[in-house]
N, CA, C and O atoms as a GROMACS GRO file, in nm:
protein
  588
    1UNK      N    1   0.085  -0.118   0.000
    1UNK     CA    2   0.000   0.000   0.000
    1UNK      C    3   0.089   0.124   0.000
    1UNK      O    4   0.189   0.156   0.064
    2UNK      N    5   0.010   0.187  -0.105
    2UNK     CA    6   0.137   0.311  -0.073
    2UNK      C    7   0.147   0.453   0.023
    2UNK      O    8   0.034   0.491   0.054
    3UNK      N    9   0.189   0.487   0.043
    3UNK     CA   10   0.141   0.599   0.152
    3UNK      C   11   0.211   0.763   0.107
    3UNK      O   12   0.294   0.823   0.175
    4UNK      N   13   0.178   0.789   0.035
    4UNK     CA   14   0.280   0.897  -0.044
    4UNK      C   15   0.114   0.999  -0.043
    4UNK      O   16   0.028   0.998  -0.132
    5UNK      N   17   0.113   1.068   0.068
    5UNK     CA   18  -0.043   1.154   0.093
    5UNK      C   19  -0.030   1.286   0.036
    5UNK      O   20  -0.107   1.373   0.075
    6UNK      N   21   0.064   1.316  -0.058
    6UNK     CA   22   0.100   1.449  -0.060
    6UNK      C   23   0.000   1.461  -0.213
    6UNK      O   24  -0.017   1.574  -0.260
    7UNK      N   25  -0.043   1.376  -0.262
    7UNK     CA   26  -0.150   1.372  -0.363
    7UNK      C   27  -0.280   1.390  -0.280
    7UNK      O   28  -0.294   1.353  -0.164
    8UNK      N   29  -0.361   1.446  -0.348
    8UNK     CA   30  -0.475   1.407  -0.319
    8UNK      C   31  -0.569   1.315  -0.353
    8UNK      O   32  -0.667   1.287  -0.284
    9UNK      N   33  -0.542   1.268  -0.456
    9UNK     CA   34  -0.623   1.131  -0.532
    9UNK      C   35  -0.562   1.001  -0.434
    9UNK      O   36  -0.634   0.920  -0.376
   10UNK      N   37  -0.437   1.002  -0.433
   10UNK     CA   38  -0.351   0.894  -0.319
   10UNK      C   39  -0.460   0.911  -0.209
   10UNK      O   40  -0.554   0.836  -0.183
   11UNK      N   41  -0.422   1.034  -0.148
   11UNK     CA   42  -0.542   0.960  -0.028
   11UNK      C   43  -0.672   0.939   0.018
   11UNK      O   44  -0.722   0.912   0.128
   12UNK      N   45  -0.732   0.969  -0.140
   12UNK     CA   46  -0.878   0.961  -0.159
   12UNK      C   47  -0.888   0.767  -0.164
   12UNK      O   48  -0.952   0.676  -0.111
   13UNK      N   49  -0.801   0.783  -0.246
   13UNK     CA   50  -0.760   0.617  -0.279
   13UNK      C   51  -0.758   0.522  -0.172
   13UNK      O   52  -0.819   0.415  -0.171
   14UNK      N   53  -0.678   0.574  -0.070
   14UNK     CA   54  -0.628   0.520   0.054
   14UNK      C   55  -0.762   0.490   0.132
   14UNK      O   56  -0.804   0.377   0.159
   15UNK      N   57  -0.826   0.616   0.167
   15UNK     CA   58  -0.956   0.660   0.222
   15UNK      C   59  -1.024   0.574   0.197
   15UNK      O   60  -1.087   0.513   0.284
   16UNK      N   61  -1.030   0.536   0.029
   16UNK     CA   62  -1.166   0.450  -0.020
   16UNK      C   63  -1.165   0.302   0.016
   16UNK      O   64  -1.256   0.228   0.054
   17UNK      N   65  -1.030   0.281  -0.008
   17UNK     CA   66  -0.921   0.122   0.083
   17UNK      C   67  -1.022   0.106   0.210
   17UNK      O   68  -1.121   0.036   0.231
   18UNK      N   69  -0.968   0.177   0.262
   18UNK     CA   70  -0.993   0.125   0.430
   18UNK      C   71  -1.175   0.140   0.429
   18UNK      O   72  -1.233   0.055   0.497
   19UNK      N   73  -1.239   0.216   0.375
   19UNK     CA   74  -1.385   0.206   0.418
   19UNK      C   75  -1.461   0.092   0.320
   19UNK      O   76  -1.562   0.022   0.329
   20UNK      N   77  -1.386   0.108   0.250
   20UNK     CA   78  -1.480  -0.051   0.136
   20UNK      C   79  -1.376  -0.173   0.234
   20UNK      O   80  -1.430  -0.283   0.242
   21UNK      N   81  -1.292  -0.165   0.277
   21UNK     CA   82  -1.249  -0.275   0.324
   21UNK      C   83  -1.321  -0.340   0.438
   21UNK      O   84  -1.342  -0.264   0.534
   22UNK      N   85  -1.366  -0.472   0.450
   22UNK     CA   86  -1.488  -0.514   0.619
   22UNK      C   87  -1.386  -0.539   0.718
   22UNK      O   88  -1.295  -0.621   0.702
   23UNK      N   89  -1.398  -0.477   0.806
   23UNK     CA   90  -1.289  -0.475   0.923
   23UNK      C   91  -1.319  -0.593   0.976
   23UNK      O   92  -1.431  -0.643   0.972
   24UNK      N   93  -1.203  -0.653   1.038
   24UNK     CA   94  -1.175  -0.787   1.108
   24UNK      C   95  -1.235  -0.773   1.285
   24UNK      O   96  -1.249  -0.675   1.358
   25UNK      N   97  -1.257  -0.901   1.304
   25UNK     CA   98  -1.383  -0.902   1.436
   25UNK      C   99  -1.295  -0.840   1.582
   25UNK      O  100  -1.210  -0.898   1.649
   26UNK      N  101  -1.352  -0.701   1.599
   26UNK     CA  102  -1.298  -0.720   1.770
   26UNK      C  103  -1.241  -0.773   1.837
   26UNK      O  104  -1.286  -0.886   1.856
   27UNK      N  105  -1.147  -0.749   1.897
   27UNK     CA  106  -1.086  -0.836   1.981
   27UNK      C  107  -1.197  -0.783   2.158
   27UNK      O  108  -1.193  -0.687   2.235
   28UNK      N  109  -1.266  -0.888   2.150
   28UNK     CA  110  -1.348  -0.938   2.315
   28UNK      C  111  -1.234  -0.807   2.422
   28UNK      O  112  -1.248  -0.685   2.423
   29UNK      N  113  -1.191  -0.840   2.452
   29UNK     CA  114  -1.132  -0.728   2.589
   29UNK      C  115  -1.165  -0.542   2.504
   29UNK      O  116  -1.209  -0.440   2.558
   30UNK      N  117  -1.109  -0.570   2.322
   30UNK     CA  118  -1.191  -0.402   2.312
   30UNK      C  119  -1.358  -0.361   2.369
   30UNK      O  120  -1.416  -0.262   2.412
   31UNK      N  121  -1.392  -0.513   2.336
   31UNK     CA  122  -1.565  -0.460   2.369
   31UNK      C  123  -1.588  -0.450   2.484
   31UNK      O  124  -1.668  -0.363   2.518
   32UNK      N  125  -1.529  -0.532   2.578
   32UNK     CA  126  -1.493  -0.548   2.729
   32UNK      C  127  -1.482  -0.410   2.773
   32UNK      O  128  -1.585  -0.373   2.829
   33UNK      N  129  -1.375  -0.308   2.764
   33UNK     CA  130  -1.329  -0.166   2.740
   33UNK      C  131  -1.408  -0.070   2.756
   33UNK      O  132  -1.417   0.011   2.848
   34UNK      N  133  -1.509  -0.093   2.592
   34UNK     CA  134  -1.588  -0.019   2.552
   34UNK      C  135  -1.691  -0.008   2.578
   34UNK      O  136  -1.762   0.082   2.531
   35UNK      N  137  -1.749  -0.138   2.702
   35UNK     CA  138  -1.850  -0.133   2.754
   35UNK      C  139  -1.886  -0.083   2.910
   35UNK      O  140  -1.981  -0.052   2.982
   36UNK      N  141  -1.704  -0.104   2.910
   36UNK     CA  142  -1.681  -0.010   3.083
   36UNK      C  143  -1.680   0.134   3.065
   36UNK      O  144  -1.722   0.233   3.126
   37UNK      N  145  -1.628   0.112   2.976
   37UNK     CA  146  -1.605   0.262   2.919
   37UNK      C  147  -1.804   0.388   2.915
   37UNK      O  148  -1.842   0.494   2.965
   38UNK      N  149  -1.847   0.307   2.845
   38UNK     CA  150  -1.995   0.370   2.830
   38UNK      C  151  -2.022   0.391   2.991
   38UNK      O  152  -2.013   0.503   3.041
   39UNK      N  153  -2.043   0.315   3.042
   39UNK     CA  154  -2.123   0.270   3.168
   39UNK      C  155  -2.078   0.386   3.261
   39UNK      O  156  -2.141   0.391   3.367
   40UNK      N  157  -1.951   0.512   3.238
   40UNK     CA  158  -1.881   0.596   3.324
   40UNK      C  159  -1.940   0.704   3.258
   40UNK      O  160  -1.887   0.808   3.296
   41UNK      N  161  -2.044   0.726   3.158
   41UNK     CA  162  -2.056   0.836   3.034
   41UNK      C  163  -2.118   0.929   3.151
   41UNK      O  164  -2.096   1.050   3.147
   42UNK      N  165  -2.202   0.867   3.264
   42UNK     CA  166  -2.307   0.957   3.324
   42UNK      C  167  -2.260   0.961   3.472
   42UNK      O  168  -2.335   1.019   3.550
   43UNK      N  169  -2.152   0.909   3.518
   43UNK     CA  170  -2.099   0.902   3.655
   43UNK      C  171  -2.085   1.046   3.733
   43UNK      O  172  -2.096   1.046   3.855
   44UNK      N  173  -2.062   1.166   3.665
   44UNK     CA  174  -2.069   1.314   3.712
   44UNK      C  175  -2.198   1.348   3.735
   44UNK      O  176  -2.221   1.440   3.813
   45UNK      N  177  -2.298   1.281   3.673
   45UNK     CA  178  -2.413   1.300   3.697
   45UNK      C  179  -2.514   1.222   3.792
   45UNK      O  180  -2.611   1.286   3.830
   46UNK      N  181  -2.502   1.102   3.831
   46UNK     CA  182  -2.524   1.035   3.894
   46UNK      C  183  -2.433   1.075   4.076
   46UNK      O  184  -2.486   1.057   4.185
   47UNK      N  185  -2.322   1.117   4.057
   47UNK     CA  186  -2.274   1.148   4.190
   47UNK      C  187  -2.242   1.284   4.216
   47UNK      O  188  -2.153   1.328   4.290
   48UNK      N  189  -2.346   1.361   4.129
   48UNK     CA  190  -2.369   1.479   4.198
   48UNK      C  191  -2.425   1.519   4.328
   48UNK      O  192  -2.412   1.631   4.377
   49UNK      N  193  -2.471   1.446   4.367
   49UNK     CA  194  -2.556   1.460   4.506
   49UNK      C  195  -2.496   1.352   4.576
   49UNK      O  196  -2.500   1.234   4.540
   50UNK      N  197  -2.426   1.407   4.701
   50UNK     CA  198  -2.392   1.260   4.786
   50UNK      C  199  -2.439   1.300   4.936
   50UNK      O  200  -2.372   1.374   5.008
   51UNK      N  201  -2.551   1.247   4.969
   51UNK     CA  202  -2.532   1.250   5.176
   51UNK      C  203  -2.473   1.269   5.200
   51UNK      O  204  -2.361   1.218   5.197
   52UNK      N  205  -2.537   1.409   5.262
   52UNK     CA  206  -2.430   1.500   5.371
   52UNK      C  207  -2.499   1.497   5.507
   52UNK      O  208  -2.465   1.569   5.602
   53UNK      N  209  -2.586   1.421   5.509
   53UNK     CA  210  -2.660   1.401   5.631
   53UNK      C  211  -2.784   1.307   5.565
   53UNK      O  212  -2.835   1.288   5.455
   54UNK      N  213  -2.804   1.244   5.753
   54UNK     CA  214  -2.908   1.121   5.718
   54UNK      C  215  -2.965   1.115   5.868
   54UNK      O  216  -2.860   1.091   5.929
   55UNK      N  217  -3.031   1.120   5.934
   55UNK     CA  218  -3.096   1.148   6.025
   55UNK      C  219  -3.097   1.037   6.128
   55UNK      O  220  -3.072   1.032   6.249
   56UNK      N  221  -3.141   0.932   6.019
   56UNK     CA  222  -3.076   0.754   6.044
   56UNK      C  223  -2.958   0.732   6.104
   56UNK      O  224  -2.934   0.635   6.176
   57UNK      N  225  -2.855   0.851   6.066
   57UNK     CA  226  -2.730   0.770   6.125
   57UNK      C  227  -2.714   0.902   6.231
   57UNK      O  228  -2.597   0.940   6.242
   58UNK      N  229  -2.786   0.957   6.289
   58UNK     CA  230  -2.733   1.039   6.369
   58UNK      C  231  -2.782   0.990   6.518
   58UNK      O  232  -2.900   1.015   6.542
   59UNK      N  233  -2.712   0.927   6.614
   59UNK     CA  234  -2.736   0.829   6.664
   59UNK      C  235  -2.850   0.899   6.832
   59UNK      O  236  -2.912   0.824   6.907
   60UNK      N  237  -2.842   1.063   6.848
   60UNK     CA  238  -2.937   1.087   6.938
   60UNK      C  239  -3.062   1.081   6.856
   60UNK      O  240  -3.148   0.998   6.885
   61UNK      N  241  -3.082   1.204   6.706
   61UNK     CA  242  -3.202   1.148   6.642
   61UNK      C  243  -3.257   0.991   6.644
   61UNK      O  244  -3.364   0.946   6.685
   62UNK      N  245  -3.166   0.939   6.597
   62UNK     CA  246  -3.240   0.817   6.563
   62UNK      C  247  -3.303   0.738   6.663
   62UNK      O  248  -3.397   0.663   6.633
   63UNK      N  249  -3.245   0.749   6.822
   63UNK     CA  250  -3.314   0.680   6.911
   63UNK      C  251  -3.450   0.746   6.920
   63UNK      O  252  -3.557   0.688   6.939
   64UNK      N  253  -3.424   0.903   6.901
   64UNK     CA  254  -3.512   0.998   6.966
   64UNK      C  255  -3.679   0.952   6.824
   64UNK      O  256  -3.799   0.935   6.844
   65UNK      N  257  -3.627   0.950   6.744
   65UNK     CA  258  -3.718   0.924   6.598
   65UNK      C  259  -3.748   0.780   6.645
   65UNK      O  260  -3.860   0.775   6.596
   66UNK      N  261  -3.736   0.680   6.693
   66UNK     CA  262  -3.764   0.564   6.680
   66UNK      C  263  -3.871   0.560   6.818
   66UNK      O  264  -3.945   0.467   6.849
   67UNK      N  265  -3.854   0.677   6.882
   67UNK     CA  266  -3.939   0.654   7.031
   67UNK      C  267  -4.044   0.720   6.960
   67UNK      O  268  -4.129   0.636   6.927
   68UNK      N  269  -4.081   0.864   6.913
   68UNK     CA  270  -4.200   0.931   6.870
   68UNK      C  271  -4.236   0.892   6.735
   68UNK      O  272  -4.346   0.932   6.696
   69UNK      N  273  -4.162   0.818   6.652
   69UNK     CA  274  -4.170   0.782   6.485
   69UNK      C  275  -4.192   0.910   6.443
   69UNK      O  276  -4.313   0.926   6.427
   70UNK      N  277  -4.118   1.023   6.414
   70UNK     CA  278  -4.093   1.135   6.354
   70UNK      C  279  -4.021   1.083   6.214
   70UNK      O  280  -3.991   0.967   6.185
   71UNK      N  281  -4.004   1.192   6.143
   71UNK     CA  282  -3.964   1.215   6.042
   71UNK      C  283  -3.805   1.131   5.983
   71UNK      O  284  -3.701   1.101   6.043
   72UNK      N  285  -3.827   1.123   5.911
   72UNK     CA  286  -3.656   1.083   5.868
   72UNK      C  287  -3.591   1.250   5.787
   72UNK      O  288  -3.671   1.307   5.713
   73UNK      N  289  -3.478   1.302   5.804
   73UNK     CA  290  -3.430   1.391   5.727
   73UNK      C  291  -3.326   1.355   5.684
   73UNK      O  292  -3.239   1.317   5.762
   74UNK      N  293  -3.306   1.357   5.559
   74UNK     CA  294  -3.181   1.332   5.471
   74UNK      C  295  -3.141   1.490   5.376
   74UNK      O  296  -3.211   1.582   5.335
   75UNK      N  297  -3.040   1.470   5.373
   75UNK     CA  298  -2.971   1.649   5.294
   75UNK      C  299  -2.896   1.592   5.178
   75UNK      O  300  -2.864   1.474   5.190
   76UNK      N  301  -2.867   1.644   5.082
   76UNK     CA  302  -2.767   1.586   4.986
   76UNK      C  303  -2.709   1.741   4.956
   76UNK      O  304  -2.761   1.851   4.971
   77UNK      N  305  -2.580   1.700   4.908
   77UNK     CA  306  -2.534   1.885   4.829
   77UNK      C  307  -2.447   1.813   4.727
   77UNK      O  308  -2.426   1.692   4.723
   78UNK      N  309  -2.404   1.903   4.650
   78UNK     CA  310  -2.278   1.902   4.565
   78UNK      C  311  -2.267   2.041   4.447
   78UNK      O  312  -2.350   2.069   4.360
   79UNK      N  313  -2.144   2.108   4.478
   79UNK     CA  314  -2.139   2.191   4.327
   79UNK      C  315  -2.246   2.302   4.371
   79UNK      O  316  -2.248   2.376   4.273
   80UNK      N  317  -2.339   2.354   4.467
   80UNK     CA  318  -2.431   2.454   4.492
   80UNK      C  319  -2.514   2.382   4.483
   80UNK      O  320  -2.575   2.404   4.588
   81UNK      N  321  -2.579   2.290   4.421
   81UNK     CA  322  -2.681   2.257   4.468
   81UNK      C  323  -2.728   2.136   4.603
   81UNK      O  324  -2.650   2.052   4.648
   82UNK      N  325  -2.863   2.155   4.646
   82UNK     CA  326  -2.905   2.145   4.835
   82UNK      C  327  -3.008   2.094   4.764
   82UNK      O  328  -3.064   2.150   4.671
   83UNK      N  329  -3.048   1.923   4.837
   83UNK     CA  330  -3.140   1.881   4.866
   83UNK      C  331  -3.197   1.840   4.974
   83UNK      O  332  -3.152   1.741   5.030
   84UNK      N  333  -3.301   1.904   5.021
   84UNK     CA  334  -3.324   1.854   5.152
   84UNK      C  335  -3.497   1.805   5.178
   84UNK      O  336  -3.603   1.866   5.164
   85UNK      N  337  -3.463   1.670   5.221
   85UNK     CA  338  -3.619   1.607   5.223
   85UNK      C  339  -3.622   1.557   5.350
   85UNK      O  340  -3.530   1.548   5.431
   86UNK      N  341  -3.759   1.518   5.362
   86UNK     CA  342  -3.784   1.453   5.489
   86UNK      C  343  -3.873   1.353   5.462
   86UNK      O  344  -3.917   1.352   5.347
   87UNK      N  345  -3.897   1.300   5.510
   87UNK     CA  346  -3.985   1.134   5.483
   87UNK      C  347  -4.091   1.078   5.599
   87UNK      O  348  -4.042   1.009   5.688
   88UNK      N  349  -4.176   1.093   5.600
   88UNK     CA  350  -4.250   1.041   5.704
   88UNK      C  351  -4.370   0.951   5.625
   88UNK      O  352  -4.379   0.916   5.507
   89UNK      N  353  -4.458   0.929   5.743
   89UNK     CA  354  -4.539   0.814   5.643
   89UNK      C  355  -4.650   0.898   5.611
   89UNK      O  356  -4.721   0.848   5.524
   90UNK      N  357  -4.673   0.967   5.636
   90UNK     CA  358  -4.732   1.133   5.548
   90UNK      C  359  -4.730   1.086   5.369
   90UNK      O  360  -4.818   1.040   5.297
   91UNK      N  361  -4.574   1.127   5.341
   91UNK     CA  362  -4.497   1.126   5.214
   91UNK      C  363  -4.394   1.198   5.242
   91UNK      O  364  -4.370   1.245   5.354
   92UNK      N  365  -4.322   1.213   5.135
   92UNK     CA  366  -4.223   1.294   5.112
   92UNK      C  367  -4.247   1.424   5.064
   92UNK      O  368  -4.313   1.440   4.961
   93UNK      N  369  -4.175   1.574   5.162
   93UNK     CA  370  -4.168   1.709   5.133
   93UNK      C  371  -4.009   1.692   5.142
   93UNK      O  372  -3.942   1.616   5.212
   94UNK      N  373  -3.960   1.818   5.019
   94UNK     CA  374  -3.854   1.860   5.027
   94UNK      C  375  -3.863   2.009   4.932
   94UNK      O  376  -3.950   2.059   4.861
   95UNK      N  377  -3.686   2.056   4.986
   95UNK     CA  378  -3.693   2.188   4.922
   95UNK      C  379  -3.525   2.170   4.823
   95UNK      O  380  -3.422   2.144   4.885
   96UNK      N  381  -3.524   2.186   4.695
   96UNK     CA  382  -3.427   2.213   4.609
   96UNK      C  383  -3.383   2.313   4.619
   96UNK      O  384  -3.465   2.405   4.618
   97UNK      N  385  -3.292   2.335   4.626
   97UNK     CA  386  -3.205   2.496   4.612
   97UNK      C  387  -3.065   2.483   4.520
   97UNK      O  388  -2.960   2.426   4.549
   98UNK      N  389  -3.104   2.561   4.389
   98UNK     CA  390  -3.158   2.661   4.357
   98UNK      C  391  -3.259   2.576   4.311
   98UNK      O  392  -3.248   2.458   4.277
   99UNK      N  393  -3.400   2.679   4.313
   99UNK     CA  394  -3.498   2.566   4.237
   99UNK      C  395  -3.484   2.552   4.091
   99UNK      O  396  -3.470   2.650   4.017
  100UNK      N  397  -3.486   2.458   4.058
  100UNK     CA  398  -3.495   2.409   3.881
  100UNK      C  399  -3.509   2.259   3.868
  100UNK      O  400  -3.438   2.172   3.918
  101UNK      N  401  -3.642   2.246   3.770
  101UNK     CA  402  -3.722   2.149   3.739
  101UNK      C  403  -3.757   2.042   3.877
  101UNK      O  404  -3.727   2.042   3.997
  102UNK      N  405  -3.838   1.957   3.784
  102UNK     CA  406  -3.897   1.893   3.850
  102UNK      C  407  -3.800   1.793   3.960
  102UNK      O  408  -3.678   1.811   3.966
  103UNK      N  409  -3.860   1.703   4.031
  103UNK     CA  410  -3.770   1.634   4.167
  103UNK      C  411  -3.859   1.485   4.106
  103UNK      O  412  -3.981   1.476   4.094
  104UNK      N  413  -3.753   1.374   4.074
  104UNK     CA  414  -3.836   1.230   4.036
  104UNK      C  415  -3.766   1.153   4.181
  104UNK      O  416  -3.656   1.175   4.231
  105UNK      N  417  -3.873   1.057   4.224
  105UNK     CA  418  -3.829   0.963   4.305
  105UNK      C  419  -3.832   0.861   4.230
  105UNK      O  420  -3.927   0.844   4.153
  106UNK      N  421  -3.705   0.754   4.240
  106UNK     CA  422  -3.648   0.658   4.140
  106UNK      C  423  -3.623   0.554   4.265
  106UNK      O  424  -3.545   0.564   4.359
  107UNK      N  425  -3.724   0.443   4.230
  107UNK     CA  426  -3.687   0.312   4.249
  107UNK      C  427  -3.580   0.193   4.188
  107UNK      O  428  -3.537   0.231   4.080
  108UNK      N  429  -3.532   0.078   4.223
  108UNK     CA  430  -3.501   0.018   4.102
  108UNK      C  431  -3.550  -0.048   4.002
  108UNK      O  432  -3.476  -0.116   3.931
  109UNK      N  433  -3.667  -0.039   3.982
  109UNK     CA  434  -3.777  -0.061   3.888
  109UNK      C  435  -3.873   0.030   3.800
  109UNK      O  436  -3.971   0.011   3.729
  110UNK      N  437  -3.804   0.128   3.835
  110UNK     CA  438  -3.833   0.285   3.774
  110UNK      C  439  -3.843   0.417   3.841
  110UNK      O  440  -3.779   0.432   3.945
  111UNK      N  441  -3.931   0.538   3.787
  111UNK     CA  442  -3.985   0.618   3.830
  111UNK      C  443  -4.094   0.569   3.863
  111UNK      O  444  -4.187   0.516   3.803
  112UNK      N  445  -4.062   0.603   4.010
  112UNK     CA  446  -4.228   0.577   4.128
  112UNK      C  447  -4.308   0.738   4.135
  112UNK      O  448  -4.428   0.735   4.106
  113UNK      N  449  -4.258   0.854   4.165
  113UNK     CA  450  -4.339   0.978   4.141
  113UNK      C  451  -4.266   1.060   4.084
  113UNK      O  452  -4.151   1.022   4.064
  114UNK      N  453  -4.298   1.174   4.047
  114UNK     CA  454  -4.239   1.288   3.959
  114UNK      C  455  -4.338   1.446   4.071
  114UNK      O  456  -4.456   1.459   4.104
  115UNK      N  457  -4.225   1.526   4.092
  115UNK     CA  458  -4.308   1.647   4.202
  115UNK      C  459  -4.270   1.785   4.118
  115UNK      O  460  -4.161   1.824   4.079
  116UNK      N  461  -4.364   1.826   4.110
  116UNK     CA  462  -4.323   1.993   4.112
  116UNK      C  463  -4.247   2.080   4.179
  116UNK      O  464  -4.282   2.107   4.294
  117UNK      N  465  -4.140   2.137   4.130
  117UNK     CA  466  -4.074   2.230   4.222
  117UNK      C  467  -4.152   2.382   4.197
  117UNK      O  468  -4.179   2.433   4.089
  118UNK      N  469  -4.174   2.428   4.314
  118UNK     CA  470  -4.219   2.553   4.323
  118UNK      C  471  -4.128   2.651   4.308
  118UNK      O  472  -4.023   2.610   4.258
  119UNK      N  473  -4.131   2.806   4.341
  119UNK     CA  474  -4.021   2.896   4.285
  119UNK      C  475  -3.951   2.920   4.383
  119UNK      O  476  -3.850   2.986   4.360
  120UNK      N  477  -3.979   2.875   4.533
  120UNK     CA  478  -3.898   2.852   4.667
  120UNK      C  479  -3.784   2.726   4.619
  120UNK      O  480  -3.662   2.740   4.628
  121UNK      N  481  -3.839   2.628   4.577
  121UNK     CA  482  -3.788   2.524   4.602
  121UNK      C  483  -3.851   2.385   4.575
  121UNK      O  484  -3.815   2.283   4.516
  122UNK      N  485  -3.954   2.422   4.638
  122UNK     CA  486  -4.009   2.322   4.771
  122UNK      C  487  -4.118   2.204   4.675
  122UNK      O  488  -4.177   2.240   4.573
  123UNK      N  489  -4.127   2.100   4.717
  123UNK     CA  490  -4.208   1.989   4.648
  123UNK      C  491  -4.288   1.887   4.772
  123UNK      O  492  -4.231   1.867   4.880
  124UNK      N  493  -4.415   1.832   4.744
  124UNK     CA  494  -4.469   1.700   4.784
  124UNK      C  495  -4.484   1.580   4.712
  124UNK      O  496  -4.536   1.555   4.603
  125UNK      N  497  -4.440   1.524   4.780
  125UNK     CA  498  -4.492   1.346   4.751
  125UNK      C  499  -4.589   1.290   4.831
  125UNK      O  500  -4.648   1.327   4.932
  126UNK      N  501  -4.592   1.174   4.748
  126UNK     CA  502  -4.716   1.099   4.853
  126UNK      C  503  -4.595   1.018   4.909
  126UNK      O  504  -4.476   1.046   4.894
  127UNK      N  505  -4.646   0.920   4.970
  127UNK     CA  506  -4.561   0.796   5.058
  127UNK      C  507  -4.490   0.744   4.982
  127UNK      O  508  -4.535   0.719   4.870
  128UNK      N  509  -4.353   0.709   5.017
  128UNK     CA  510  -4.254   0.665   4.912
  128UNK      C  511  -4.248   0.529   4.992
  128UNK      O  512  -4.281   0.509   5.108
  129UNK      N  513  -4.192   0.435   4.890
  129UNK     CA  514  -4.179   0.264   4.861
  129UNK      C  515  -4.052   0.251   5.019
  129UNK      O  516  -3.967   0.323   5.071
  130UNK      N  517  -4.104   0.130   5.039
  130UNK     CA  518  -3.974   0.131   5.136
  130UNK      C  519  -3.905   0.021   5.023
  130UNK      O  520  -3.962  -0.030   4.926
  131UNK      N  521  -3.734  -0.002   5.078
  131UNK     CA  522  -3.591  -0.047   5.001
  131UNK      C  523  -3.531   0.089   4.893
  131UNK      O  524  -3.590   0.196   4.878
  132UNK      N  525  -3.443   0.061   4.849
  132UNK     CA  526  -3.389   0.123   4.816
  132UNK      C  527  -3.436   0.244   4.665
  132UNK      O  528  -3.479   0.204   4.557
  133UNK      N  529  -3.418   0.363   4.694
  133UNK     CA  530  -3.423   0.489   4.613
  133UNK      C  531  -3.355   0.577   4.587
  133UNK      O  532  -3.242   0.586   4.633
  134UNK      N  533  -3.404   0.661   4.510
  134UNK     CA  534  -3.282   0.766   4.468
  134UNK      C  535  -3.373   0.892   4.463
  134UNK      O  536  -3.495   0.887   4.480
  135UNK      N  537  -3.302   1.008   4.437
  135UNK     CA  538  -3.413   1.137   4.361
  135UNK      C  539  -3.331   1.174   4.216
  135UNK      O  540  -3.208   1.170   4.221
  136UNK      N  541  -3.373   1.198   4.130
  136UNK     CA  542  -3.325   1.254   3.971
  136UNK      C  543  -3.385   1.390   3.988
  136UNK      O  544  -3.489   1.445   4.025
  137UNK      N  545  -3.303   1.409   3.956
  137UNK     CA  546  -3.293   1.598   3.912
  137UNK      C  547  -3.330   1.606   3.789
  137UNK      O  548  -3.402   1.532   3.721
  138UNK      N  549  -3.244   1.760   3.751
  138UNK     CA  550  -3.298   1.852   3.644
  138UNK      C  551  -3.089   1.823   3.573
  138UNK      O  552  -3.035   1.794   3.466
  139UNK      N  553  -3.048   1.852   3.709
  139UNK     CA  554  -2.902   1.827   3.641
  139UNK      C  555  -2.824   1.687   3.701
  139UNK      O  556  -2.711   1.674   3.655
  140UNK      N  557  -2.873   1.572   3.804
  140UNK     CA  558  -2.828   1.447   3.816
  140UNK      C  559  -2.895   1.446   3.895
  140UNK      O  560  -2.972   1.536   3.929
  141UNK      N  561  -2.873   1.300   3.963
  141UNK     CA  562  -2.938   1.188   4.049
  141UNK      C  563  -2.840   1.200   4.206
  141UNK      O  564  -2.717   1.207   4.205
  142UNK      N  565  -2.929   1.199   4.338
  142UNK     CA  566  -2.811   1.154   4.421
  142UNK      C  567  -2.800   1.034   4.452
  142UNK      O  568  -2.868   0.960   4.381
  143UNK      N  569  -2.723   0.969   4.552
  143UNK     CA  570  -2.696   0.865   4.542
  143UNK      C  571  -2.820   0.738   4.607
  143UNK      O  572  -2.934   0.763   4.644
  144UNK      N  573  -2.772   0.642   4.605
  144UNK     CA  574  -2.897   0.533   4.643
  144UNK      C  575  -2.902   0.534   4.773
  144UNK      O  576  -2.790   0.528   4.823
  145UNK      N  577  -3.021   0.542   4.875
  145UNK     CA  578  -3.028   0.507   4.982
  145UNK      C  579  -3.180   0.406   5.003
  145UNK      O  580  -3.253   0.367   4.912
  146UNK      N  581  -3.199   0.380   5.157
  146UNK     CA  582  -3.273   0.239   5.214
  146UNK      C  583  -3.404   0.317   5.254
  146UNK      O  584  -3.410   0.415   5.328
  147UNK      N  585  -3.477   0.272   5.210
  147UNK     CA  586  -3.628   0.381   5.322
  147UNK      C  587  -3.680   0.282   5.347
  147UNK      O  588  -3.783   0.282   5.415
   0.00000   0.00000   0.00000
């Protein structure tokens, strides 16, 4: 093959080589790669929000919550943005800051509700699923926790 590119027909030629040519099968560890590789495309977005508090693990609340069955409060932040909800068997209220779009509660079997953010912030749910959830944003998801 020749490689002399200083023509332009040469490397139209060349060009036309390699795309009419059927490329030979993957080698298994590229797809391997390329499939770890995808799976990181949304990781900034997904761990934008990490517990910065959990009410659960705060060990006077939690005795104190387990004697009156009060509220659960969980906070998330990252980057300026503040989520802060609370959970009772009510449902779920929380307030977004800054507000923008809607607040989804995410099971592992999907979206369980979708809430309105108001121009405070602030949103209702009805009663959320107990095992494990998440909330999805407008700009990511925080991380998974147990209700």
């Amino acid at each position: 093959m020749r490689h002399d590119w200083d023509s332009d027909e040469v490397l139209l030629d060349a060009l036309r080589d390699a795309l009419s040519t059927p490329p030979d099968e993957v080698p298994p560890e590229f797809v391997e790669a390329a499939k770890a590789a995808f799976t990181w495309r949304t990781i900034d977005e997904e761990l934008l929000l990490i517990t910065s508090y959990d009410s659960v693990l705060d060990d006077t609340l939690f005795s104190r919550a387990r004697a009156t069955a009060t509220a659960r409060q969980l906070v998330f932040d990252a980057d300026g943005v503040v989520l802060q909800v609370e959970v009772s068997a009510a449902g779920v209220t929380g307030q977004l800051m800054p507000a923008s779009g809607p607040v989804t509660l995410v099971t592992p079997n999907g979206d369980h509700e979708t809430a309105a953010v108001d121009e405070l912030g602030m949103f209702v749910m009805g009663a959320a699923p107990r095992g494990p959830v998440r909330f999805r944003l407008a700009d990511g998801c925080t991380d998974w926790f147990i209700l």
